[in-house]
N, C-alpha and C positions, 0 to 999 in steps of 0.2 A: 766332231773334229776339234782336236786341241787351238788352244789358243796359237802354241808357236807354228804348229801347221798352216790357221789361216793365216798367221805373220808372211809365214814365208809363200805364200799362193799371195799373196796382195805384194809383196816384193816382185815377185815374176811377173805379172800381169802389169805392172806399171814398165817392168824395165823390157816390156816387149815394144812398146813406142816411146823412146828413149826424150825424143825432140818434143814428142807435146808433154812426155810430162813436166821435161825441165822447162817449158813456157808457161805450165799449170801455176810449178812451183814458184813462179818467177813475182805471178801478181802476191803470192805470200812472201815471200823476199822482199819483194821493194816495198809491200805495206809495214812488215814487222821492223825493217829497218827505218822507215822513214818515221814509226812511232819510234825507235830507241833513240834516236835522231835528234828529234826537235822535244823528248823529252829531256834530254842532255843539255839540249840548247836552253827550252825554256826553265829547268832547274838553276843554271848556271845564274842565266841571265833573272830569274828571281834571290837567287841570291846576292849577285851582283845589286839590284836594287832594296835588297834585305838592308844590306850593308850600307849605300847610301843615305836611307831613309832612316839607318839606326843611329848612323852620322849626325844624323838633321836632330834627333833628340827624342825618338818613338819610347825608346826604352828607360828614359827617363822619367824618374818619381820626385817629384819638388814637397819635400818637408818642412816646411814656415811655421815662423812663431803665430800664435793663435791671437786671439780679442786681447787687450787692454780692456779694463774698465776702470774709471775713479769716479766716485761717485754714480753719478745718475750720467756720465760721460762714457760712452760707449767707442773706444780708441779705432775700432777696426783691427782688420786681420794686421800683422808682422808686430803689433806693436807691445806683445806680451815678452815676457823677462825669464819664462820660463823654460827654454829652449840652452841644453849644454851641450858641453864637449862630448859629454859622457853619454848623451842620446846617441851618436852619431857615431859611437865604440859599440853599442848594444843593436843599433842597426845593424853594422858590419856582417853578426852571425845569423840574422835572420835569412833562412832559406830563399834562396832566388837572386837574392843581392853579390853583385858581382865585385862595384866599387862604391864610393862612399866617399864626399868630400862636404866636410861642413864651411860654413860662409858666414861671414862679416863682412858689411861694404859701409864706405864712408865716399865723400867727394872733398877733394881738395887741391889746391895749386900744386902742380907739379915744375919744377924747375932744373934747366942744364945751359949752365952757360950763362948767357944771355938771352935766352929762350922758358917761354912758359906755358904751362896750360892749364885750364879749369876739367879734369875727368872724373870717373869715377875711381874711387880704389877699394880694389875688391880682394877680400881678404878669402882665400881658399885653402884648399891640402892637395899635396901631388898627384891625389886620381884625376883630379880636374883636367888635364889633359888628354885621358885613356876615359873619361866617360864621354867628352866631346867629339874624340878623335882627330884631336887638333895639336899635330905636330909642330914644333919651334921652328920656324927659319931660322934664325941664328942662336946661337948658343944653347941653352938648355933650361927647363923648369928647374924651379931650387928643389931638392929634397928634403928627404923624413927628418934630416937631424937640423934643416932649416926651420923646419917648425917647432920642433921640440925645444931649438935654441928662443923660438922668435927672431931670430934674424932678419936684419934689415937689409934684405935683397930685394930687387922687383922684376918681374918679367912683364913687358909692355906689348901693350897692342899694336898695330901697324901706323896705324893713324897717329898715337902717342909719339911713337919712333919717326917717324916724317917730321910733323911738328916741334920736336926737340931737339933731333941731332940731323936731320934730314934723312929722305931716302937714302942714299947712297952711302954713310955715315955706319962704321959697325959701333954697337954701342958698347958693345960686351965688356964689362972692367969698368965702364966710366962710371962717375958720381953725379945722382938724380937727387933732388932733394923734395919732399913731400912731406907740404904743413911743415917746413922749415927744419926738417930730420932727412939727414942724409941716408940714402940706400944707395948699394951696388946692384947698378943694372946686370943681370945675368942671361939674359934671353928676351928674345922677340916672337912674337906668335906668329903666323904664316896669318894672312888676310883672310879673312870668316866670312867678310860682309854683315847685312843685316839681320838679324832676326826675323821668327813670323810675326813677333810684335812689333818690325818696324824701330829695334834700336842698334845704334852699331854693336857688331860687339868687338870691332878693331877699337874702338877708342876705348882703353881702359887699361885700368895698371893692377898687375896680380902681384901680390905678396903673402904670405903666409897669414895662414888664419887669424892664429897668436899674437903677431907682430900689433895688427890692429887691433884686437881684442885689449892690447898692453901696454901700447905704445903709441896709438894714434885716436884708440876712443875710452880707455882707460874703464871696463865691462866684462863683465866675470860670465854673459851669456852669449849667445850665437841669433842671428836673424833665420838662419833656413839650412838645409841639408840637401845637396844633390844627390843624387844615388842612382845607380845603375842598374838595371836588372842584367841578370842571365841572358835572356831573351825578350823580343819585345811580344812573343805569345805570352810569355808570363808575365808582362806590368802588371795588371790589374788585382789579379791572387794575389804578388809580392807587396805589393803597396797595402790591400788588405793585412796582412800578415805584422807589414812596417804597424798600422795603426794601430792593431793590438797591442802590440810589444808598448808604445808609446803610452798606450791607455793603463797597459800595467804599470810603468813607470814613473808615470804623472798621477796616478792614486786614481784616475776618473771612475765616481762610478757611474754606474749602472741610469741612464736616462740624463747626465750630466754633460754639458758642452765639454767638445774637446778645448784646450787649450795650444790645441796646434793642429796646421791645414796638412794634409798630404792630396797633390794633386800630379796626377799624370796628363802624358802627350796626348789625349784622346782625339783631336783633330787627326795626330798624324799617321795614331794608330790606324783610323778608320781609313785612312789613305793605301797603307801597307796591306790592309785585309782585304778592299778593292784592287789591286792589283795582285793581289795573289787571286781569285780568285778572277776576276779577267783571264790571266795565263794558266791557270787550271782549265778553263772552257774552252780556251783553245786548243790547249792540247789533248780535250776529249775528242774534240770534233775534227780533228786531224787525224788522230786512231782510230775512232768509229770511219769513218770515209777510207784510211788506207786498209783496214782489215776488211770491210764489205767488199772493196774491189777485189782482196785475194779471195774470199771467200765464193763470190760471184765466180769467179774463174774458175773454181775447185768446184762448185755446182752443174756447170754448163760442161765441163770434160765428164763431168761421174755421168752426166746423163746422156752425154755421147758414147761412153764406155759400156752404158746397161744397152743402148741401139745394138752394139756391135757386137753384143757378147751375147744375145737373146739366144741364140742356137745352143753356146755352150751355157745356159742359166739354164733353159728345159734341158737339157743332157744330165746336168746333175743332179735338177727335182727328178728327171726320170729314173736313176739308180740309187733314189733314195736323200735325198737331200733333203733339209726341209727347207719351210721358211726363213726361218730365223736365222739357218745358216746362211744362208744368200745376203741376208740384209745385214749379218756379223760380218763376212765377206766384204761386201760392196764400201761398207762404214769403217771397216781396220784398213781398207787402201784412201779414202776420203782423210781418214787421221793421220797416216804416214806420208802423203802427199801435204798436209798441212805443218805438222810438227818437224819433216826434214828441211822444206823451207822457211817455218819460224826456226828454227835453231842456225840454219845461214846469214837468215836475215839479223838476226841477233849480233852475229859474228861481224855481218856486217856495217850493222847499224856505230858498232863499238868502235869500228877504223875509221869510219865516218868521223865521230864523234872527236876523236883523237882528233883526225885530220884537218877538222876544225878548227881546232884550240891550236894545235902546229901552225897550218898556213894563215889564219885571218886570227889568231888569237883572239878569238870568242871567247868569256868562259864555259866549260861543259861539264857539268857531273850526271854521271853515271849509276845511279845509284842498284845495287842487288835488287830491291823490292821492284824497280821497273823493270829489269831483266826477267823478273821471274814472273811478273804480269803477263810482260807480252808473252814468253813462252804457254802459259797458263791458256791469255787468249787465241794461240794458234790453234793449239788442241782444239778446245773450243766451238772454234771456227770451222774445223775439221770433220766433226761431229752432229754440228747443227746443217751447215751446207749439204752434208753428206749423207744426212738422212732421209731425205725426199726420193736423192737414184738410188738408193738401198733401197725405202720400202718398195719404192714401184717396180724394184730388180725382183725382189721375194715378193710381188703380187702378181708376177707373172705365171699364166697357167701354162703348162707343161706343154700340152699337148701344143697350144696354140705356138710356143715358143718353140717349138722341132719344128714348127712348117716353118719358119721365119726364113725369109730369103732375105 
């Protein structure tokens, strides 16, 4: 018997009880949707905390000046001289690296008005903003030709901005003066709060790298380099990669200390890989459970179907049928009972999905490669459920199957 022969004998024999089969198909509908479903949901919603977490600083690679030593005096890490502008140009192109902002900080009086304060000043580049993710409340980061100038602008922290001109006060345009040099305030940073280390980072005054490198600590080197990866799956490979480059560049050889640190988020990575895989388990164990119940359902009808049909199963071994075809039979209507309600439930799953993000705006993605799982495990399910009333359909004897009442 051809393949499309038994197609369409397993087409007929389903659509002669029309009602249970669409009840068959129903437990594979609601399973396959309700995996398209809460994979949508839980992608979204790992994403959504991809995104927070990358916020928080996972993908962040911190590049620091390395040991001092004079003499028999061992300075500690940041305190070496050998960290430039030009490190943090040759970072830029290494693979993985997203953004890149070198750093200089100092601490000094900050003054407006009749008002002062003792912060930090932190000498940065325009990525600084897009590696934090930390948008301006008011006015805007200075840019590229503010650094290239050294320009005396400064964008403040919240805490800085209360303190100086008050909350309610726009600062934008006024004159701040720092260690007794005037700067144009251009911007305000939206509230951070703390750190995981416990230090504000609203109290603090950014100004171009240059400026302080030139004008305020009068130093031809850099303290550290923030940098950004790609992704926070790639920190670890890209920071490898940063140290190389570094090791080329600083002459290190071979069995020699470095002269500069590179250290990544690892606490917060290890936080990001726990919750991914938390919501990976979840959503195996929601698929496994709703594809068993359609499967179980598609088990318990094929073995009602092989009761009801025993008369006409010996009818066919009797004029010749074999085994094999009975159990091709019984297993190509068990597969098309599973694949036309995974390809609904799919359909399904997708307005779900949608109808989600419209009425409760969840985020939901949808990705092809889960589409094409579930369909993958419909079939599947189709095949494994449905080989039990197949064989037992083709291990019926003839004879015994014509007497069957």
């Amino acid at each position: 018997m051809s393949t499309l022969m038994v197609l369409r004998v397993a087409i007929k024999a389903l659509a002669r009880n029309k009602m249970r089969t669409a009840l068959t198909m129903l437990g594979m509908i609601i399973g396959v949707a309700a995996v398209i479903t809460m994979v949508a949901l839980g992608t979204g919603a790992q994403s959504s905390i991809e995104s927070q977490i990358q916020a928080a600083g996972t993908n962040m690679i911190m590049v620091s000046a390395g040991n001092f030593q004079q003499g028999g005096v061992r300075m500690g890490q940041g305190n070496a001289s050998t960290l430039t502008p030009e490190d943090a140009i040759a970072i830029q192109s290494v693979p993985g690296v997203q953004y890149v902002a070198p750093g200089v900080s100092t601490r000094g009086q900050v003054v407006a008005g009749n008002m002062n304060w003792g912060t930090q000043i932190q000498g940065t580049d325009v990525d600084l903003p897009l590696i934090r993710s930390w948008p301006a409340k008011l006015g805007a980061f200075f840019g590229p030709a503010d650094v290239a100038s050294a320009s005396k602008v400064a964008v403040i922290g919240s805490v800085v901005h209360e303190q100086l001109f008050g909350a309610d006060v726009d600062p934008v345009g006024q004159i701040m003066r720092i260690n007794n040099q005037p700067f144009i305030v251009v911007g305000v940073m939206s509230a951070k709060g703390q750190s995981g280390m416990g230090q504000d980072q609203d109290d603090v005054v950014y100004v171009p790298y240059t400026t302080v490198m030139k004008k305020l600590r009068g130093i031809q080197f850099i303290q550290n380099i923030t940098v950004s990866a790609a992704s926070a799956a790639d920190t670890t490979p890209t920071a490898d990669r940063i140290a190389n480059v570094m090791r080329s560049r600083h002459q290190v050889s071979e069995g020699d200390s470095d002269d500069f640190m590179v250290r990544t988020m690892e606490e917060m990575a290890s936080v990001r890989v726990q919750a991914t895989e938390t919501m990976t388990a979840l959503l195996a164990s929601i698929a496994g459970v709703s594809l068993l119940v359609g499967g179980i359902g598609i088990m318990n009808i094929m073995l009602v179907s092989v009761t009801e049909r025993t008369r006409e199963i010996g009818l066919r071994m009797a004029i010749g049928a074999r085994g094999r075809d009975v159990l091709l039979q019984f297993l190509v209507e068990a597969i098309v009972l599973s694949m036309v309600g995974g390809g609904i439930g799919i359909a399904l799953g997708l307005g779900l999905s949608r109808g989600v993000t419209a009425w409760m705006t969840w985020p939901t993605e949808v990705s092809p490669e889960a589409v094409a799982i579930a369909f993958v495990f419909a079939a599947a399910t189709g095949v494994f459920f449905g080989f039990y009333p197949a064989r037992k359909a083709a291990a019926l004897d003839p004879i015994d199957a014509l007497r069957f009442e």
